[in-house]
Backbone bond lengths (Angstrom), bond angles and torsions (degrees), N, CA, C in turn:
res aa  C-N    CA-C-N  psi(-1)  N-CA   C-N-CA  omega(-1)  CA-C   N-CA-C  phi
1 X - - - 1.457 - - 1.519 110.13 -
2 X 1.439 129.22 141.54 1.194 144.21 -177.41 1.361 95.77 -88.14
3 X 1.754 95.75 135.29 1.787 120.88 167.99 1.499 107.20 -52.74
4 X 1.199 121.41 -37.95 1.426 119.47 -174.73 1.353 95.78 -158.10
5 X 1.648 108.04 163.20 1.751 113.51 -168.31 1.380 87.28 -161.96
6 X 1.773 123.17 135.21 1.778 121.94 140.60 1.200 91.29 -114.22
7 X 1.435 98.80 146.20 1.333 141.61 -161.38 2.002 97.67 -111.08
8 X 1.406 120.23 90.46 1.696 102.34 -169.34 1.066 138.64 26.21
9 X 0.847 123.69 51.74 1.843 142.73 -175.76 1.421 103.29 -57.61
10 X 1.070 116.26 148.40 1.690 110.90 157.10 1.393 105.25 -165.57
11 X 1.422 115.86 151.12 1.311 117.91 -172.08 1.478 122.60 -138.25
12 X 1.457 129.91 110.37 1.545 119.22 -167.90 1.766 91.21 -86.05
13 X 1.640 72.24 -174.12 1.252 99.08 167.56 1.560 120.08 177.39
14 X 1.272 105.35 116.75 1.815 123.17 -161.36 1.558 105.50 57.01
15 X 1.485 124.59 34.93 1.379 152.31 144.52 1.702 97.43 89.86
16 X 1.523 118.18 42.02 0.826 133.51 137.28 1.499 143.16 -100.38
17 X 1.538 130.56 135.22 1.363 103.09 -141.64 1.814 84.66 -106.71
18 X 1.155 112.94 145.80 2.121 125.80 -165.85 1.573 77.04 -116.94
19 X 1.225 128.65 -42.32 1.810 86.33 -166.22 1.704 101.01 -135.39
20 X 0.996 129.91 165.69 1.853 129.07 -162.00 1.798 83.68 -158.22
21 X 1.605 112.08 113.75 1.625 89.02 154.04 1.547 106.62 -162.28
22 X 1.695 109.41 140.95 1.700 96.97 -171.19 1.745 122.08 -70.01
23 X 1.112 107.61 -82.61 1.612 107.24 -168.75 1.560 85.44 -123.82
24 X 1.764 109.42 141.70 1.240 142.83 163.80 1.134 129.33 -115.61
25 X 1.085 140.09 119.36 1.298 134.23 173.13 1.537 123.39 -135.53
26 X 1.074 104.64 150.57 1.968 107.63 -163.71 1.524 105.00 -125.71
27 X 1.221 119.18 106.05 1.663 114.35 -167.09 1.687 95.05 -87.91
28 X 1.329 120.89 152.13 1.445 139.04 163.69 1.665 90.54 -29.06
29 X 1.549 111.25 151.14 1.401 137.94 143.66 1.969 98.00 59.15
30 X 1.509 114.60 10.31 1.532 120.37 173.94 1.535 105.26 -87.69
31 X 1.433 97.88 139.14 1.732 92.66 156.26 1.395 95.42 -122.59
32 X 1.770 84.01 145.35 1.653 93.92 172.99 1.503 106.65 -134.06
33 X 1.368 112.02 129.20 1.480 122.05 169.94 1.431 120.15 -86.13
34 X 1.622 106.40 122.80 1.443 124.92 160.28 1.203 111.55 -65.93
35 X 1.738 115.98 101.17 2.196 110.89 171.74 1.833 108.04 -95.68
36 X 1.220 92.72 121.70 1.832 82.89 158.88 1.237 104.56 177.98
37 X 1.303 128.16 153.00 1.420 137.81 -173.53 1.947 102.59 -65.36
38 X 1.653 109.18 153.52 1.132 117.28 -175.54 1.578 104.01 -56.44
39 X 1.817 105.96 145.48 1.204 110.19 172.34 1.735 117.10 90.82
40 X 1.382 97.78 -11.70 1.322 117.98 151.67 1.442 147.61 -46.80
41 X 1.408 121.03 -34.98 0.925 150.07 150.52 1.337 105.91 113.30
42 X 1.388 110.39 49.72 1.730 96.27 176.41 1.590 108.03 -83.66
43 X 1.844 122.13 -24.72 1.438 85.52 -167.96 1.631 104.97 -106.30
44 X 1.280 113.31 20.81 1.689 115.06 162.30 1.432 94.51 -73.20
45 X 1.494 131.90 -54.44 1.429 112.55 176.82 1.374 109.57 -54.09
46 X 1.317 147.17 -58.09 1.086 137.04 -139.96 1.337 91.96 -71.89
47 X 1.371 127.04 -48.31 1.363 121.17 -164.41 1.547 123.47 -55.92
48 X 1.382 99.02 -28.47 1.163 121.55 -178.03 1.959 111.76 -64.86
49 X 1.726 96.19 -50.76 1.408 107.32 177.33 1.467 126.62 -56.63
50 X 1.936 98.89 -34.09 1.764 111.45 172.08 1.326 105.73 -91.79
51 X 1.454 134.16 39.29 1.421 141.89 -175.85 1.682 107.61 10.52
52 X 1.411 91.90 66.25 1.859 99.73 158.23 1.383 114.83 -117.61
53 X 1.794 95.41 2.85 1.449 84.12 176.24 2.094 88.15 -157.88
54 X 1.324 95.45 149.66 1.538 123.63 -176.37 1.314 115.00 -71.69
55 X 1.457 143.88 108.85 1.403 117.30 151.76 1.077 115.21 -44.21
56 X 1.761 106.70 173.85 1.539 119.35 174.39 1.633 101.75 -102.78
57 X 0.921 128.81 -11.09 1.623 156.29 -153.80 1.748 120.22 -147.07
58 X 1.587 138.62 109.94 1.066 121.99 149.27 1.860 85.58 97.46
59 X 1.316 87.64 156.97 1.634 118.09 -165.05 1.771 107.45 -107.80
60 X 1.505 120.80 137.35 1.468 117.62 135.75 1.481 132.92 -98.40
61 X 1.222 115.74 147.31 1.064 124.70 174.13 1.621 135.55 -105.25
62 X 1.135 127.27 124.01 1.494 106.36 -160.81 1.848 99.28 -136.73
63 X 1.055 116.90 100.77 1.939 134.29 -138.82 0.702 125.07 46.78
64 X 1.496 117.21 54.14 1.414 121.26 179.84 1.671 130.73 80.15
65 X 1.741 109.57 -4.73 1.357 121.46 -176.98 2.058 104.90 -103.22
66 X 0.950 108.60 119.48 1.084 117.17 161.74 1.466 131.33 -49.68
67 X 1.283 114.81 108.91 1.845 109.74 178.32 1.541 106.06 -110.83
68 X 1.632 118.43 172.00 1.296 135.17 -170.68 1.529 106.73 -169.70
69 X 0.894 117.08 171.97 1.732 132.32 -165.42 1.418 91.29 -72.66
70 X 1.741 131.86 -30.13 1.176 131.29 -167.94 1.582 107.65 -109.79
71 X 1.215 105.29 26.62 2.049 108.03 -179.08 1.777 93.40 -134.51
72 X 1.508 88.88 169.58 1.005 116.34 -139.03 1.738 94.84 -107.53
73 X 1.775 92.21 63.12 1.584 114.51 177.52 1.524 134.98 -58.23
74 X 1.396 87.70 -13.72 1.750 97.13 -174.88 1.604 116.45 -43.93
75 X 1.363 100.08 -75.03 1.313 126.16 173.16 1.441 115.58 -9.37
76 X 1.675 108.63 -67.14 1.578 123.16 154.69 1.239 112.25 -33.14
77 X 0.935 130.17 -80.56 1.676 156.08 -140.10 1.979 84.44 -46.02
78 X 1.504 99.82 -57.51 1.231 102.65 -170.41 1.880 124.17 -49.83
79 X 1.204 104.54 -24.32 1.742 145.96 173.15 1.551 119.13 -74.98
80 X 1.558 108.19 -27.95 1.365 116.32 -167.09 1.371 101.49 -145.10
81 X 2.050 95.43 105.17 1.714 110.49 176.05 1.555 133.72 -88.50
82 X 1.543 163.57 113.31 1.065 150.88 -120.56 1.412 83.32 -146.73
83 X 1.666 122.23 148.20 1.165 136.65 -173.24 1.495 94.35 -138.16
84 X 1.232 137.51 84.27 1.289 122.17 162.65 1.359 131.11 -30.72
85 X 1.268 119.71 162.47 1.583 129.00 168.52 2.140 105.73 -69.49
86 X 1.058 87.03 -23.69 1.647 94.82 -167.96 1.496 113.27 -154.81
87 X 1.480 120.09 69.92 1.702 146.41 -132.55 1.794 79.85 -86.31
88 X 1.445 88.24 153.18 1.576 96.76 166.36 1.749 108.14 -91.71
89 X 1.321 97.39 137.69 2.033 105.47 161.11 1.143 118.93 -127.68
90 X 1.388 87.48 114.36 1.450 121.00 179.60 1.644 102.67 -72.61
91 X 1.802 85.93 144.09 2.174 98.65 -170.31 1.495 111.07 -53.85
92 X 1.044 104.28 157.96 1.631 123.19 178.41 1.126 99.26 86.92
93 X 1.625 105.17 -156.42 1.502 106.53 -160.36 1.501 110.91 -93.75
94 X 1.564 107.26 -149.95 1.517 122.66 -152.92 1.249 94.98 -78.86
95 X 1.917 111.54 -56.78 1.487 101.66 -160.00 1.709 97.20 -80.70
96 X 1.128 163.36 -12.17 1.166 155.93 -156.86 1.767 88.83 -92.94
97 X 1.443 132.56 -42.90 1.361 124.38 175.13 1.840 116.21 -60.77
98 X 1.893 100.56 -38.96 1.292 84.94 159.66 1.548 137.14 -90.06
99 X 1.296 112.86 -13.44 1.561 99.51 168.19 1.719 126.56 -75.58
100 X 1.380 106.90 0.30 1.394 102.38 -158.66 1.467 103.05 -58.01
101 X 1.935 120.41 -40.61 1.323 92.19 -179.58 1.053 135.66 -85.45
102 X 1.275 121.10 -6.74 1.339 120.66 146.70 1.382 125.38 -47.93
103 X 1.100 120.97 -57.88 1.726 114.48 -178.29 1.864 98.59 -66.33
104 X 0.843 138.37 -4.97 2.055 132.16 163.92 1.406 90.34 -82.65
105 X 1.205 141.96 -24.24 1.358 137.14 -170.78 1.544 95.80 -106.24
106 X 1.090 126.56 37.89 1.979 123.12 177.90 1.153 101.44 -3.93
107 X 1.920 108.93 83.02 1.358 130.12 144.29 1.549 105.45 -81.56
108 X 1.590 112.77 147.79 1.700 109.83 168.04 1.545 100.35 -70.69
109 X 1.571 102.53 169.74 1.376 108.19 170.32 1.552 116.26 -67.55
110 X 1.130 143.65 -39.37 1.236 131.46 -149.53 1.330 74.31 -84.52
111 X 1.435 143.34 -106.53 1.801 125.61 -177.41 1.259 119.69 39.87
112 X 1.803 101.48 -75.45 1.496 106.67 -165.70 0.947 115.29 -97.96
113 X 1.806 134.56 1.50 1.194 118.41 146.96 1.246 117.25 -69.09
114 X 1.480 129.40 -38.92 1.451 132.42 156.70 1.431 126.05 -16.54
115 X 1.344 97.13 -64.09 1.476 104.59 -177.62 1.203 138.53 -95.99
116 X 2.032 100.71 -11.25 1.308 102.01 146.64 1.001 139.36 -64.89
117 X 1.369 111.33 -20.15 1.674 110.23 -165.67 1.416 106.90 -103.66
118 X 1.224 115.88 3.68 1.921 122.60 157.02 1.084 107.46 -103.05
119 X 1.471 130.49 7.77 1.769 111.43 162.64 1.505 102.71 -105.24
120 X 1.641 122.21 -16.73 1.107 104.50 -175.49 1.265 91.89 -70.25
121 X 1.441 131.00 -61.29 1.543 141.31 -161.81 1.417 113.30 -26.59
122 X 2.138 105.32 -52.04 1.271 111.91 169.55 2.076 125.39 -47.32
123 X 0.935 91.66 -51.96 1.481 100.76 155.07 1.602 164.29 -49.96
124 X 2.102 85.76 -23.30 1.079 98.64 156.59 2.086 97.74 109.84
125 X 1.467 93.39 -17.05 1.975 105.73 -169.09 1.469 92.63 -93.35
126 X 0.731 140.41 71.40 1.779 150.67 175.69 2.034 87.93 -94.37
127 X 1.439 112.20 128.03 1.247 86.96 169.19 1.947 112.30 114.96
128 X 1.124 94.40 -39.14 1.715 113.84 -148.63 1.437 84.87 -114.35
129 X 1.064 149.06 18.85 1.698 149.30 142.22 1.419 104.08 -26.42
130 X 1.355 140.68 -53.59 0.932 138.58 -90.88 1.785 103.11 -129.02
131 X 1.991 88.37 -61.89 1.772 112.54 162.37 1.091 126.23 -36.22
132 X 1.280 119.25 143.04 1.507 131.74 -168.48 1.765 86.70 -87.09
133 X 1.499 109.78 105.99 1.344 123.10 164.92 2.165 113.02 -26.56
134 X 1.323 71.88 -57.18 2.160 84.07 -174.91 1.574 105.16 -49.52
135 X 1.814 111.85 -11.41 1.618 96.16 -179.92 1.575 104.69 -115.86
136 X 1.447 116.94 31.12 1.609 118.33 -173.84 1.742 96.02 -91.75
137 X 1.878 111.84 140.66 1.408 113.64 172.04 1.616 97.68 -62.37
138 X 1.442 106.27 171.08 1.708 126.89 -161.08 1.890 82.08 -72.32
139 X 0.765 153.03 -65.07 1.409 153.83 -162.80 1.850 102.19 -50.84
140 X 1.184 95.70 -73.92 1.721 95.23 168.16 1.516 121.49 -42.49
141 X 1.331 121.44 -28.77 1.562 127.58 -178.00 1.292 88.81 -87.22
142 X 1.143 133.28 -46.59 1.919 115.32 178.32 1.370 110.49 -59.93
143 X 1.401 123.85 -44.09 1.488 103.56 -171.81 1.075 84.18 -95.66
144 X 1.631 172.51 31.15 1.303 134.64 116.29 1.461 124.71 -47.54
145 X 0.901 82.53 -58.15 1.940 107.16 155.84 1.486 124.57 -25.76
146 X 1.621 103.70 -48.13 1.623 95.92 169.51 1.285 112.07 -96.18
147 X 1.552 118.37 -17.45 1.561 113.53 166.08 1.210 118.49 -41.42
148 X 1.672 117.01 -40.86 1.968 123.07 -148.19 1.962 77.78 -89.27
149 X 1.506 119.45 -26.07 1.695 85.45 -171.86 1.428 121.04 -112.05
150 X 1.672 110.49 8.26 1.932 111.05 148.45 1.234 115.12 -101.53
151 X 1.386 110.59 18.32 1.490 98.61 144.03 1.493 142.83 -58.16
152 X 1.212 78.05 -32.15 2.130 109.46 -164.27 1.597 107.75 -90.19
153 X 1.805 104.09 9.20 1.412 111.32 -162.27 1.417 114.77 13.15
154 X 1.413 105.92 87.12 1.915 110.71 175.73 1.597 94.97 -86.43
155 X 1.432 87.87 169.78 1.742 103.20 -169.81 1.531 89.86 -103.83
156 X 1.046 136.01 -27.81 1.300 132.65 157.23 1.406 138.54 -130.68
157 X 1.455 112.50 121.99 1.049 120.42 -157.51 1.542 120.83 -120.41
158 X 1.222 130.54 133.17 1.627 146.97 -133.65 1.303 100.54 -132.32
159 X 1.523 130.78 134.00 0.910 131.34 170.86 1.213 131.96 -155.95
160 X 1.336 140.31 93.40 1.455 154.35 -146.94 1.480 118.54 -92.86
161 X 1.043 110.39 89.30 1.520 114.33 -173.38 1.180 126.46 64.04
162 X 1.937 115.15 39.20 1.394 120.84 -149.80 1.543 107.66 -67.88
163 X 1.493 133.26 -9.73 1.255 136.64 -169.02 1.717 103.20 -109.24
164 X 1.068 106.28 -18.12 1.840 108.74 174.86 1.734 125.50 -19.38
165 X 1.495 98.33 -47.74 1.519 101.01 -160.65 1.567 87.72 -131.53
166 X 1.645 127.51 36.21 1.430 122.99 152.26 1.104 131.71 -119.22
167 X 1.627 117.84 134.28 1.263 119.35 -170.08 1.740 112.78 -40.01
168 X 1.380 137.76 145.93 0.995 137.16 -166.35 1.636 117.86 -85.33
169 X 1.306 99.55 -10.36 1.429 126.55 145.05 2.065 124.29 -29.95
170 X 1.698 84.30 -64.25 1.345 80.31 169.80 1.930 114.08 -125.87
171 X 1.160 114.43 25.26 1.593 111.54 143.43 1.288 114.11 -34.14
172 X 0.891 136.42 -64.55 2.045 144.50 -178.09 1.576 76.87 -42.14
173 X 0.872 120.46 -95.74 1.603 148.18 -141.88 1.648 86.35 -33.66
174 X 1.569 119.03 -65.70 1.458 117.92 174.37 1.607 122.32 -34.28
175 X 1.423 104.46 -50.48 1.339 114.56 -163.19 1.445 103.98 -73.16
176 X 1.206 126.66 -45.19 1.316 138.10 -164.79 1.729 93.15 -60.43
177 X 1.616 115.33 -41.09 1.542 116.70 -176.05 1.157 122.39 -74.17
178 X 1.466 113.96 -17.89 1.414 119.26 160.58 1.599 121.23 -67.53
179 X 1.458 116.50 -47.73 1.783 134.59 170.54 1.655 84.14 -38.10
180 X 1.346 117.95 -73.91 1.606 117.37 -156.88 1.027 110.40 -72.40
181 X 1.144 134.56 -8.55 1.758 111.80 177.29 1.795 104.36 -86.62
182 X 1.602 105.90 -21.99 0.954 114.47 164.70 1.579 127.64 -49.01
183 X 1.457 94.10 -70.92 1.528 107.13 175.19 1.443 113.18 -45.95
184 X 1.380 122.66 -55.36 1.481 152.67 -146.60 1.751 107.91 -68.12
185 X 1.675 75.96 -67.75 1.558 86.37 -167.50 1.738 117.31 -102.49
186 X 1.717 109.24 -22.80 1.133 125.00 156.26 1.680 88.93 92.19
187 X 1.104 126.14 67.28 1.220 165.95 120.74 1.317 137.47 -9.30
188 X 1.359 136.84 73.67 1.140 119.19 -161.76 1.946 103.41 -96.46
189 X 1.352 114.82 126.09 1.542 129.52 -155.22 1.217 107.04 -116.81
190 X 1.551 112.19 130.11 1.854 102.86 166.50 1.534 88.91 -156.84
191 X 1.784 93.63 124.19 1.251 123.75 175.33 1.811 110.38 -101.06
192 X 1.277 98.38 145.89 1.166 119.21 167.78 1.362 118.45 -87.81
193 X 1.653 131.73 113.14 1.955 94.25 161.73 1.896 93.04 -156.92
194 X 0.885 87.25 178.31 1.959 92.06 -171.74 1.701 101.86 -93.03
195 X 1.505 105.16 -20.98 1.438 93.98 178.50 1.253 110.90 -85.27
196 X 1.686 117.42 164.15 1.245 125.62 -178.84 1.506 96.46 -109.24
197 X 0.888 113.96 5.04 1.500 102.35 -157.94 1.966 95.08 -98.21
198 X 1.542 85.72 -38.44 1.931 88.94 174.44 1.467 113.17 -74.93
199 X 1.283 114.01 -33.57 1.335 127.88 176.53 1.976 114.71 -38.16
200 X 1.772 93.14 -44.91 1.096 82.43 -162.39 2.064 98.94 -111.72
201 X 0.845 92.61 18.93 1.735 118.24 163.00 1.545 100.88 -59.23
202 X 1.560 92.19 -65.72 1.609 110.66 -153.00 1.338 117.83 -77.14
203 X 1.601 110.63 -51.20 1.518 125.87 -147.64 1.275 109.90 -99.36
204 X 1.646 129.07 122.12 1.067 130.62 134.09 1.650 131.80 -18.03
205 X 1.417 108.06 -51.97 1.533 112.27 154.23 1.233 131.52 -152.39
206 X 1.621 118.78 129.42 1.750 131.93 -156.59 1.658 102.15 -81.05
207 X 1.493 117.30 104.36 1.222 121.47 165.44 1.950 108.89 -77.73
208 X 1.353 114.71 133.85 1.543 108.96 156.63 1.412 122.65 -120.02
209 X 1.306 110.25 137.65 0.907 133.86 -160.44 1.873 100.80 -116.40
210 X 1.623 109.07 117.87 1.498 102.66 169.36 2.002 97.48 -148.16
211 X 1.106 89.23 155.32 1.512 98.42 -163.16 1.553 114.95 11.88
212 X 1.107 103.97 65.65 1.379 127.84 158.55 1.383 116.47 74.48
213 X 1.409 126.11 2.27 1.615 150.14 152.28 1.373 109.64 -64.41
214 X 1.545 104.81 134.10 1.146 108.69 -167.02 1.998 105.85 -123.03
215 X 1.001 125.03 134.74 1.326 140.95 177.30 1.335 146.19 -147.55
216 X 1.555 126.54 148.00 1.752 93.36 -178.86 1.563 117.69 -74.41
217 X 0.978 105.43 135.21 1.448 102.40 166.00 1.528 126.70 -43.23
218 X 1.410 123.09 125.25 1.366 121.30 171.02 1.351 124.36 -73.81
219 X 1.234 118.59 1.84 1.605 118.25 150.01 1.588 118.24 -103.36
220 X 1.478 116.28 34.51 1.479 112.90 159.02 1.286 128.51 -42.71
221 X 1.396 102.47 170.17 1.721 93.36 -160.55 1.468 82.97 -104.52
222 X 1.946 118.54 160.27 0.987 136.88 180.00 1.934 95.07 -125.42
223 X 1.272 112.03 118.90 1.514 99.20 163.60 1.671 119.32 -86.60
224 X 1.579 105.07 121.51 1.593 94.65 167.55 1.372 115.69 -136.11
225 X 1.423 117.01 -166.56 1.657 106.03 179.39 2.100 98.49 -112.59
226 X 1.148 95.68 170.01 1.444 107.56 178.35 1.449 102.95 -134.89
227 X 1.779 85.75 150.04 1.759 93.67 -175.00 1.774 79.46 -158.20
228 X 1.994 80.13 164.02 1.700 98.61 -168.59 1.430 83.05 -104.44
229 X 1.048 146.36 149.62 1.781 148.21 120.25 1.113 123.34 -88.96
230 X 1.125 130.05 -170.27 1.618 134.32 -170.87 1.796 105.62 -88.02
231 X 1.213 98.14 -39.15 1.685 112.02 162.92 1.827 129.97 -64.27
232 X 1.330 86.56 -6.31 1.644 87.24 172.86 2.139 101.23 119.48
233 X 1.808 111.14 161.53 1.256 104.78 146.97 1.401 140.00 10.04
234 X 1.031 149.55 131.05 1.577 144.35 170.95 1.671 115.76 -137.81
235 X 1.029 125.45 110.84 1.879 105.75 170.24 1.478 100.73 -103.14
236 X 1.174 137.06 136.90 0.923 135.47 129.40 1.715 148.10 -98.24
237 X 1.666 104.87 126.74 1.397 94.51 -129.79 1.749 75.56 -119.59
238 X 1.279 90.89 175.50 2.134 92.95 -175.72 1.692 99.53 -88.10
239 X 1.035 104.17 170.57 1.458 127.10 176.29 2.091 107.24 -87.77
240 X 1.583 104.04 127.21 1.518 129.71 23.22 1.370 97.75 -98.17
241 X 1.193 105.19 156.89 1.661 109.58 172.04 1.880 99.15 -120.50
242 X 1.096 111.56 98.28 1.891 98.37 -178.18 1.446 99.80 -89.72
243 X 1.356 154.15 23.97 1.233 136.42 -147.23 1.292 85.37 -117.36
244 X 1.643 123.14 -169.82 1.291 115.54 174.11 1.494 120.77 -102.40
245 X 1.019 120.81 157.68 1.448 129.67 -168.23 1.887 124.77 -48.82
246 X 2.071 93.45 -27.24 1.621 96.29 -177.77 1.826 99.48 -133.84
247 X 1.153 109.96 139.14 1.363 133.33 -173.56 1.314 125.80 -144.37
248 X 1.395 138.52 144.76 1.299 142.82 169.65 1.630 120.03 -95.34
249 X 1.487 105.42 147.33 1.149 108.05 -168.40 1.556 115.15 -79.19
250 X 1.798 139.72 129.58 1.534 117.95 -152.52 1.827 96.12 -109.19
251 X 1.730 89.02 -23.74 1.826 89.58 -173.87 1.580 109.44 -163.60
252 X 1.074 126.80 147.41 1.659 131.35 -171.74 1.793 88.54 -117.91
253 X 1.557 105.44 126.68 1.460 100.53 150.42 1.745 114.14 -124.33
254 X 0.762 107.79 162.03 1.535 112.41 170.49 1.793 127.54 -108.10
255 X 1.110 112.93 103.31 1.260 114.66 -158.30 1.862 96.78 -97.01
256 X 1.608 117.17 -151.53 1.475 119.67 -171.36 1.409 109.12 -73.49
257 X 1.514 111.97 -49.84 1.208 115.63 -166.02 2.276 116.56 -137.22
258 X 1.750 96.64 -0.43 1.495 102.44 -172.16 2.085 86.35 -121.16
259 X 1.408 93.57 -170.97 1.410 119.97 158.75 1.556 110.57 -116.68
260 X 1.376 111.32 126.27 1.546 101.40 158.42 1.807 104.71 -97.58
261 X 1.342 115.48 140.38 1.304 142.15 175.09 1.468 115.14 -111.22
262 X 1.398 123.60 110.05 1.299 140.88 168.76 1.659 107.89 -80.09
263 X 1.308 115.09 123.02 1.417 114.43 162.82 1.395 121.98 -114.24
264 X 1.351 126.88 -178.56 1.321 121.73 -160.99 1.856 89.80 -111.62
265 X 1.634 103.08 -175.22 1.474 95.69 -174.68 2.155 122.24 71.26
266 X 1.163 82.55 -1.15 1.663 80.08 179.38 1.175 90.93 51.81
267 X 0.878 123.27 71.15 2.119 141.13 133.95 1.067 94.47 -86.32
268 X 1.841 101.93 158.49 1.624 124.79 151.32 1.078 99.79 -57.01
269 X 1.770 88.80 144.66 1.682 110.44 143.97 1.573 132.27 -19.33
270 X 0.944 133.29 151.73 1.543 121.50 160.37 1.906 103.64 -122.74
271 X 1.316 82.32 113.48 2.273 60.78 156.38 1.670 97.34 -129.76
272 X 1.099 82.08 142.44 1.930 107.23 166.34 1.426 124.91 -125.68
273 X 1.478 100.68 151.28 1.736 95.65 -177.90 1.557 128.22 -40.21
274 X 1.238 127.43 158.39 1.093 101.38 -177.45 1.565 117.27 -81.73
275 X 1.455 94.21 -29.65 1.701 109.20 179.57 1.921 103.21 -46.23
276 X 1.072 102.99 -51.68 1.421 120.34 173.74 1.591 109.08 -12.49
277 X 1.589 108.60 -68.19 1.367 109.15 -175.30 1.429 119.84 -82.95
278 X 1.073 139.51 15.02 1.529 139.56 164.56 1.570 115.52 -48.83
279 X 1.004 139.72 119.12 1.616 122.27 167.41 1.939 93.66 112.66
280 X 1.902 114.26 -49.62 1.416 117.13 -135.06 2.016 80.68 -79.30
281 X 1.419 126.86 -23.89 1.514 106.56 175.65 1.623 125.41 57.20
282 X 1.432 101.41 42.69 1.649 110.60 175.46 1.356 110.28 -104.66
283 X 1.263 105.35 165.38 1.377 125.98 173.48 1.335 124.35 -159.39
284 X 1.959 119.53 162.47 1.613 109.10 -144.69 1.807 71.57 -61.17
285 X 1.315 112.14 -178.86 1.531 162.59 173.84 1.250 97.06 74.42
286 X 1.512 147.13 38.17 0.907 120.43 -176.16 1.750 107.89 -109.61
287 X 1.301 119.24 150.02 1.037 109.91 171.31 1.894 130.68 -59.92
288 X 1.337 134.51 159.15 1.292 119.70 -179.77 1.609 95.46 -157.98
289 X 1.556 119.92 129.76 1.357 129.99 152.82 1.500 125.00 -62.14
290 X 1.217 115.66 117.78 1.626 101.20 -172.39 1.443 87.49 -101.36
291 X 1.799 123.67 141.47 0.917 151.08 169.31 1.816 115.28 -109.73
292 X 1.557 104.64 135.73 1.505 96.74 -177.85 1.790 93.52 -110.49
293 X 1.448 120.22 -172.51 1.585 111.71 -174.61 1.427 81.04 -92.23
294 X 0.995 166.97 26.57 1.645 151.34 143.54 1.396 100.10 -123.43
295 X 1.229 134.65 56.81 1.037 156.80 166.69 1.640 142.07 -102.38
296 X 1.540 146.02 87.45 1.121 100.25 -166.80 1.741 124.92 86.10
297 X 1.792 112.18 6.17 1.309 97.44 -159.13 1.635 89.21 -126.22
């Protein structure tokens, strides 16, 4: 059973319809990235996914139980965390913005000083307990922002342009906190962002999103391993593989712990471990055999 599911959702507005989409599903401990240019409709979906907001069309599901504007959503809500693109801060200071949901959830105090002061840390706000939130730059109000909602360790967690308004300085720092809540806490994650380039940094799988249609992206990522032979390059990638057997390499990135691999031909993505490439000494133009396990044998 899927952590969360929409069931054809769709949503007008002034009898225009902003979002159209068939079946969704969000498996435990997955992140999946929303790609599409602004105005797209990624955070009418999202809103929709952290039930702050109703389709007009089609059901969510969140373990398998169905909610609606007329069910008895709370319960969820508590389960399912949303980080706006542009978060509200609430008066006073830092840590009183992050404990608030904890104290609606009657945590004791020693708790939420506990656990506030390891989400700010996670974040990078070690220190910043103290500051009147209303005077943090727009970057600091985003990651305060995601401090106040892994506090509450949600089982699902939403995030809309969480790097938008942070110095690029600490983007890594974000991303790396997304990998670990993953790893950590086993996390099921879906980011919003216009880039593709973070998209495919991050996500297990690249949703696109364009005038309010929803699809997988045709540059999804494929995980495989790489090896050098005496014959040249090798990927080996899982089955099905329909693409063709020889391809050039278009771009190498280096992410926390994989490689993302750009190929030419409008192929998928590749990411591979990172350990993977030690020794293998590639670079973009190089040629590479893609191998499937019934491949070649």
């Amino acid at each position: 059973m899927s952590v969360l599911e929409a069931r054809n959702i769709a949503k007008t507005h002034s009898g225009h319809t902003v979002l159209e989409a068939g079946s969704l599903r969000f498996e435990k401990a997955q992140i999946t990235s929303v790609c599409g240019p602004n105005g797209a409709g990624k955070s009418t979906l999202l809103r929709i996914l952290a039930l702050l907001d109703f389709p007009d069309q089609g059901e969510v599901l969140f373990q398998g139980e169905s909610f609606s504007s007329h069910g008895d959503w709370f319960r969820a809500r508590k389960k399912i965390t949303m980080v706006d693109q542009n978060p509200y801060t609430f008066r006073g200071s830092v840590f009183r913005n992050v404990a608030y949901g904890m104290e609606m959830r009657g945590a004791g105090r020693n708790e939420i000083v506990s656990r506030a002061g390891d989400a700010l840390a996670k974040v990078g706000l070690s220190g910043f307990e103290r500051r009147r939130a209303r005077t943090l730059s727009g970057g600091e109000v985003q990651r305060m922002a995601i401090a106040r909602a892994i506090v509450c360790e949600p089982e699902v967690f939403i995030l809309d342009e969480p790097t938008a308004h942070v110095d690029s300085t600490r983007v890594r720092e974000v991303e790396d906190l997304v990998f670990r809540l993953r790893e950590e806490k086993g996390t099921t994650i879906i980011i919003a962002t216009h880039s593709e380039t973070q998209a495919c940094r991050l996500a297990d799988r690249v949703l696109r999103i364009e005038k309010g249609r929803i699809g997988e992206d045709p540059s999804n990522i494929v995980s495989a391993k790489l090896q050098r032979t005496p014959r040249g390059i090798e990927l080996i990638v899982p089955a099905p593989w329909t693409g063709p057997g020889r391809a050039s390499i278009v771009s190498l990135e280096l992410a926390r712990d994989h490689v993302i691999i750009r190929l030419d031909r409008n192929l998928p993505t590749v990411r591979i471990p990172r350990e993977n490439l030690r020794g293998a000494d590639i670079l973009p133009g190089d040629k590479v055999k893609i191998k499937g396990p019934a491949r070649d044998r």
